[in-house]
C-alpha positions as CSV (number, residue, x, y, z in Angstrom):
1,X,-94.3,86.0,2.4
2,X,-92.7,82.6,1.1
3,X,-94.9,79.1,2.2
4,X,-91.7,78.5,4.2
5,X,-91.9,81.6,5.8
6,X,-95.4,81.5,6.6
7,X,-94.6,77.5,8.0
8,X,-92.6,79.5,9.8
9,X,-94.6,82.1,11.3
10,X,-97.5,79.4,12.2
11,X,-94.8,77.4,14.2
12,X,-93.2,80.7,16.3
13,X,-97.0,81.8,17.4
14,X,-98.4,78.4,17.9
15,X,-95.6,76.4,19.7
16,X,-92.1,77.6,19.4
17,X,-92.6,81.0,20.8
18,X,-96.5,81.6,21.6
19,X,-97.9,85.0,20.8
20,X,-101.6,86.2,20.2
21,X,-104.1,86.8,21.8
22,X,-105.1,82.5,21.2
23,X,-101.8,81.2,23.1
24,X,-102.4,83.5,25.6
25,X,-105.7,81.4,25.7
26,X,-104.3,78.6,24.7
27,X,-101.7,78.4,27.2
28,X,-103.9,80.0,30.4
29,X,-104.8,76.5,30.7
30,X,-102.9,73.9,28.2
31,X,-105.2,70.7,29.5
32,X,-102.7,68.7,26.6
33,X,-100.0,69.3,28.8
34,X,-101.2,68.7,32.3
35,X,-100.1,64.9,32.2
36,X,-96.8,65.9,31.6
37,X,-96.6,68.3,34.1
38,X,-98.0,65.7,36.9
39,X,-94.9,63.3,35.8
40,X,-92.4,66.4,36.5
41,X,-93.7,67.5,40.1
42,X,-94.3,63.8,40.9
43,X,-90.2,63.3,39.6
44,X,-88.6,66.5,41.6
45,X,-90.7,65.9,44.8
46,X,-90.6,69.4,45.5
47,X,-90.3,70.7,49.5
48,X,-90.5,73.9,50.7
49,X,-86.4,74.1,51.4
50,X,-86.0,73.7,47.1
51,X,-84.9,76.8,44.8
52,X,-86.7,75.8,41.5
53,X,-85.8,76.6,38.1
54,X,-88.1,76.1,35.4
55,X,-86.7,76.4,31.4
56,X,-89.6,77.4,29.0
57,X,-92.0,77.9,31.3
58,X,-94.9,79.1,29.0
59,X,-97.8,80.6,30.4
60,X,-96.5,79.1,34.1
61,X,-99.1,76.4,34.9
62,X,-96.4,74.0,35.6
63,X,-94.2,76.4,37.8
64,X,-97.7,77.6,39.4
65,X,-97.9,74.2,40.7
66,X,-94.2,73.6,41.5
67,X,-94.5,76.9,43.5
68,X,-96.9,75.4,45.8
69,X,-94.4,73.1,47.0
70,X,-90.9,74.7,46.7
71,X,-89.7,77.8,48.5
72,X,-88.4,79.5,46.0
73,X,-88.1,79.4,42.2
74,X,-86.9,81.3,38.9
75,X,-88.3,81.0,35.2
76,X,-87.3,82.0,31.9
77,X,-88.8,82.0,28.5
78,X,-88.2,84.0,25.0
79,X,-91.9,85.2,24.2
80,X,-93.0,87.9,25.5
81,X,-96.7,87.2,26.1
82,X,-95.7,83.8,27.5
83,X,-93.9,86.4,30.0
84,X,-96.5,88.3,30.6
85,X,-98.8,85.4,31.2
86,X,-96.7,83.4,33.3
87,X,-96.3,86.7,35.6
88,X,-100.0,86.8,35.6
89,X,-100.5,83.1,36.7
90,X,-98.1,83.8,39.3
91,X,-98.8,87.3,40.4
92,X,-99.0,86.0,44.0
93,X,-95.5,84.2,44.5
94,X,-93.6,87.3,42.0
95,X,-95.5,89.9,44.5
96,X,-93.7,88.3,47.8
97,X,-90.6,88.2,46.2
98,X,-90.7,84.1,45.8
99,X,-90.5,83.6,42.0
100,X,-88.2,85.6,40.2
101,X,-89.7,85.4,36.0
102,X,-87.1,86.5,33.1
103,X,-87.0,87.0,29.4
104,X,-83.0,85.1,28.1
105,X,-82.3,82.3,26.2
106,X,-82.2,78.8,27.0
107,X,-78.8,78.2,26.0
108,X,-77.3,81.1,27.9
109,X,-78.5,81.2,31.3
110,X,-78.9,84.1,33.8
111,X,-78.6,82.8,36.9
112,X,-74.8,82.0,38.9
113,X,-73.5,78.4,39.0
114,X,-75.1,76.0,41.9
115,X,-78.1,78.0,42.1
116,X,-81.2,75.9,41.9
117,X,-81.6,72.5,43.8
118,X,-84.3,71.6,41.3
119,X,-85.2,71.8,37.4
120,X,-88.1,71.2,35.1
121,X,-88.6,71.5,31.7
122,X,-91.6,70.5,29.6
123,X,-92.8,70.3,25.7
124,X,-90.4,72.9,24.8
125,X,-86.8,70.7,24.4
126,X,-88.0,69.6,20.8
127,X,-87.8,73.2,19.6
128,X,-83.9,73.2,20.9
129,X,-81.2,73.9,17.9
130,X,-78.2,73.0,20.8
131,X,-79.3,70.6,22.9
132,X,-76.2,69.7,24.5
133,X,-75.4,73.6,25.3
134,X,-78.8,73.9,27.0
135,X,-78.3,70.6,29.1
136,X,-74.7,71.4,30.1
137,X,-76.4,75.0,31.5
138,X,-78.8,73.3,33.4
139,X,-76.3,71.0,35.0
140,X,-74.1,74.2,35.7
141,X,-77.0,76.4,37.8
142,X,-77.8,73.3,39.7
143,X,-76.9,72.9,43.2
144,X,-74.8,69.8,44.0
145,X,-77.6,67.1,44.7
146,X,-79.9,68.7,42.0
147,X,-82.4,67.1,40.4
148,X,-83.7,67.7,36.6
149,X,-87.0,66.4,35.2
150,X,-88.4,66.7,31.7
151,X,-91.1,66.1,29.3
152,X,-90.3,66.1,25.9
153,X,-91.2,63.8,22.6
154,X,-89.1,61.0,21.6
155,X,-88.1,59.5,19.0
156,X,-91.2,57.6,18.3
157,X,-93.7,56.9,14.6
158,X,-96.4,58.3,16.8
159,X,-94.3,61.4,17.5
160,X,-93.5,62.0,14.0
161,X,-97.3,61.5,12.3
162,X,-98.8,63.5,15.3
163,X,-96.5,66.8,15.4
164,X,-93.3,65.6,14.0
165,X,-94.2,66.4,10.6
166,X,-96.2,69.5,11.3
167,X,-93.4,71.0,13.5
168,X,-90.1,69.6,12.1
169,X,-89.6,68.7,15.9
170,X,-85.9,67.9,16.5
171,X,-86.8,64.6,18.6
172,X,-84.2,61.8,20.5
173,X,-83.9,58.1,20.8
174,X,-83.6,57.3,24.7
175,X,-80.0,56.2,23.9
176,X,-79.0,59.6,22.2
177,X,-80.7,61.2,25.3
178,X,-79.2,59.6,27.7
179,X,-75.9,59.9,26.6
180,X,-76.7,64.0,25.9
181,X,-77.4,64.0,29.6
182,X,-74.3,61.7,30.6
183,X,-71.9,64.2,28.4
184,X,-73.4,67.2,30.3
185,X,-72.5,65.9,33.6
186,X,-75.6,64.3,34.5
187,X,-75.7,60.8,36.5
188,X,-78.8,58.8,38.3
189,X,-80.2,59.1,34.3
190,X,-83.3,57.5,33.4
191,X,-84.9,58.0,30.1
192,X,-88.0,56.6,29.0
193,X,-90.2,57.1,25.7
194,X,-93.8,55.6,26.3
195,X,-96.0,54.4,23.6
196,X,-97.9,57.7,23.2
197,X,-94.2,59.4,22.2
198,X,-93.7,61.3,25.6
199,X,-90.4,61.2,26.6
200,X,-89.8,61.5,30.4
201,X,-86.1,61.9,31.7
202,X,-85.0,62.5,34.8
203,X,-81.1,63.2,36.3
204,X,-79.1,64.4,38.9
205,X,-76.0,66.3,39.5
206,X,-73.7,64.8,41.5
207,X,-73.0,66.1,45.1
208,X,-69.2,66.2,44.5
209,X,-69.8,68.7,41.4
């Protein structure tokens, strides 16, 4: 195995697509992330009449606690003990038939147009090769009305000496962002990088779409 290949291999099982038996630890309770998380739910103002749809949900913390307030909800994520974890953090909700969990690809969605009234997404969209196909899916399974809320990093020097450089993170200013969002079909856009390099952006679809 080349040094790129093992780079590689270090980034799939540690971040880009979690396996082992430590992300399965890691990820049963990512405290790193729980700020972020706290900014999404506080953003969608979940009630129990939303569907919610949760790209890259991980180990399934974050659509644990979204599941406490919506009625309903659907995941996906591409690693298999992410999966299998996320099922398990949300054995409950999967067992009444609330929370529907699937294995697919970000880019190519499962689920029917106008499906979900709400969507979160968090410290995943960095890992995204085609950003602007994933956004424009999100905007097509929500409802009209739909809200989207994300965490991701910006475009930032803190960004780039903390994980940018380790992870090759593909990263946004809040202009590039916001116009990603706008070409999807996105409007009531707000983009914001703060000065640890989280970048929080939040949208809705129109209710004439």
């Amino acid at each position: 195995m080349t040094i790129a290949e093992a780079r590689e291999r270090f980034i799939d099982r540690t971040a880009r697509k979690p396996e082992g038996e430590w992300a399965v630890k890691s990820y049963k309770n990512p405290r790193g992330h729980f700020r972020s998380f706290r900014i999404i739910m506080e953003l969608l103002d979940l009630k129990p009449e939303d569907t919610y749809c949760e790209i890259g949900c991980g180990g399934g913390v974050l659509l644990k606690m979204a599941l406490e307030k919506a009625g309903r909800g659907a995941a996906i994520d591409h690693s298999d003990d992410m999966l299998r974890l996320a099922i398990d953090n949300n054995n409950e909700s999967v067992m009444a038939g609330r929370l529907h969990i699937i294995k697919g690809d970000a880019g190519d969605l499962p689920w029917p147009s106008n499906s979900f009234t709400a969507c979160g997404c968090a410290n995943m969209f960095f890992f995204i090769e085609e950003p602007e196909a994933v956004l424009a899916e999100i905007f097509r399974v929500l409802k009209p009305g739909g809200r989207f809320a994300m965490a991701t990093m910006g475009k930032s020097i803190i960004g780039k000496l903390t994980f940018g450089l380790l992870y090759g993170l593909r990263t946004y200013s809040d202009t590039k962002m916001t116009c990603m969002l706008s070409n999807a079909g996105f409007n009531k856009i707000r983009v914001k990088t703060g000065l640890a390099g989280m970048q929080i952006c939040y949208a809705e679809k129109s209710r004439r779409d």
